[in-house]
N, C-alpha and C positions, 0 to 999 in steps of 0.2 A: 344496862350492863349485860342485860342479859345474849342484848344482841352482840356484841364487842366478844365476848368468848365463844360464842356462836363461829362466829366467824375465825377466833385464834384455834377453837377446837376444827374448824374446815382445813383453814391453811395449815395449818400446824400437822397434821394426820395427811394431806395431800402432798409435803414435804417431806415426811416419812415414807411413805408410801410410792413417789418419786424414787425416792433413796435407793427403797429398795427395788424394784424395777431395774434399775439402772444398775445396780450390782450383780440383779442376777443376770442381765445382759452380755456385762463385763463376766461374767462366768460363764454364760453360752459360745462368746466368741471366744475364750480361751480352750475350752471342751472342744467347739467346730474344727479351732486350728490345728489341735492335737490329733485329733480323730480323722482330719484330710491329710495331715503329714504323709500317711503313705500313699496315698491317691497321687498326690504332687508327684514325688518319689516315683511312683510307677510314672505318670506320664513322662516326667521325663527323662526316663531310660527309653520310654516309647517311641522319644522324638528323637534320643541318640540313635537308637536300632534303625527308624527311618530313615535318616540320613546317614547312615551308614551303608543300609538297602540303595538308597538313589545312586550312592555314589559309586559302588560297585556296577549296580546296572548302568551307570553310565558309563562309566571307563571304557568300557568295548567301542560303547555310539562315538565317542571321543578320538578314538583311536582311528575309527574308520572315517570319521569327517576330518581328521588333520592329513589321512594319507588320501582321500579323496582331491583335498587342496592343494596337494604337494602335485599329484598327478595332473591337475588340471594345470597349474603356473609351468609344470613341467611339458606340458599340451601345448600351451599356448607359446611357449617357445620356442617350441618346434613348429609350429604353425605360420609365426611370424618374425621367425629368423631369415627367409628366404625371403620374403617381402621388404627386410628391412634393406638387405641387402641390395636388393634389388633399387630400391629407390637411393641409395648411397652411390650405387654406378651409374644413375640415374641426373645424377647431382652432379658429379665429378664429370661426367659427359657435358653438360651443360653449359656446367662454368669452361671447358674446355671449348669449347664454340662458342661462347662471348670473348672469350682473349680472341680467338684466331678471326673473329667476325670484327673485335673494334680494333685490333692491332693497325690496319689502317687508317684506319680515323685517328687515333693516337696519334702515329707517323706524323700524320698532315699537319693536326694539329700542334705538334712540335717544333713542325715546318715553318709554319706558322708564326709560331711566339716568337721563334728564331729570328723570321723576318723583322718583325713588328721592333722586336732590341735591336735589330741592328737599323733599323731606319729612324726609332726615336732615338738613337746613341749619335747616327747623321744629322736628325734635326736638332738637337741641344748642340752639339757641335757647330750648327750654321748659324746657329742662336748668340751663340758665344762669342764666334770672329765676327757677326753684325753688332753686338753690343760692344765688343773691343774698336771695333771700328768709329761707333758713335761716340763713343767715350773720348776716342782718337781726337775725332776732330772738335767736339766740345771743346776739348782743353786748349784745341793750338789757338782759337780764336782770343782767349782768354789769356794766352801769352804774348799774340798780337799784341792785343789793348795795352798790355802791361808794358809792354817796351814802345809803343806806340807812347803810354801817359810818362815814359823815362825820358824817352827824348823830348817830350815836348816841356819839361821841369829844366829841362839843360838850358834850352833855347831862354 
């Protein structure tokens, strides 16, 4: 027995003793919290003032990098306004010498199709009076026959 409360007297006082530990713990970090509250506080107001600072000094850098950009798009179209223009006449010249260079070829080939309809519009038309034709004489044979087999039913 003696060893049994040996041991409820260890755990038992290491449980208390835990307890308290841990309480005064929880009363250090309440004391710490209290006691940075103004530290906190100060910083940041520190980090408003800084960003306040930056953004002041930069407004100016701001100001000169948007008119530097303005100057330059306004650079560069003046630059290459006359170039643009240049190749627009450039263009327009161009396509003006392909009409007046194929306008003949055009022509001919016009000429041409022209031809071409009217000589397949001649050949279906020669097509047509030889089929009328065949047709023609197919049938008279066939009317032969038939008054040919009339009179011979008579006789």
């Amino acid at each position: 027995m003696g060893v049994s409360s040996f041991f409820k007297n260890l755990f038992g006082s290491a449980k208390e003793t835990a307890k308290e530990i841990i309480e005064q713990a929880e009363t250090t970090i309440e004391e710490t919290k209290v006691n940075a509250q103004p530290y906190v506080e100060k910083a940041e107001a520190f980090v408003e003032e800084t960003v306040d600072k930056i953004k002041e000094s930069a407004t100016p850098h701001l100001e000169k990098v948007e008119t530097f950009v303005e100057e330059t798009v306004d650079k560069i179209k003046e630059t290459t306004s006359p170039h643009v223009e240049k190749a627009e006449a450039f263009i327009d010249e161009t396509v003006d010498k392909i009409k007046e260079s194929s306008t003949p070829y055009i022509e001919k080939a016009e000429a041409i199709l022209e031809d071409v309809k009217q000589k397949g519009a001649e050949a279906i038309e020669s097509l047509k009076e030889k089929t009328n034709s065949v047709t023609d004489n197919l049938e008279t044979p066939k009317t032969l026959e038939s008054s040919s087999d009339d009179e011979k039913e008579t006789k």
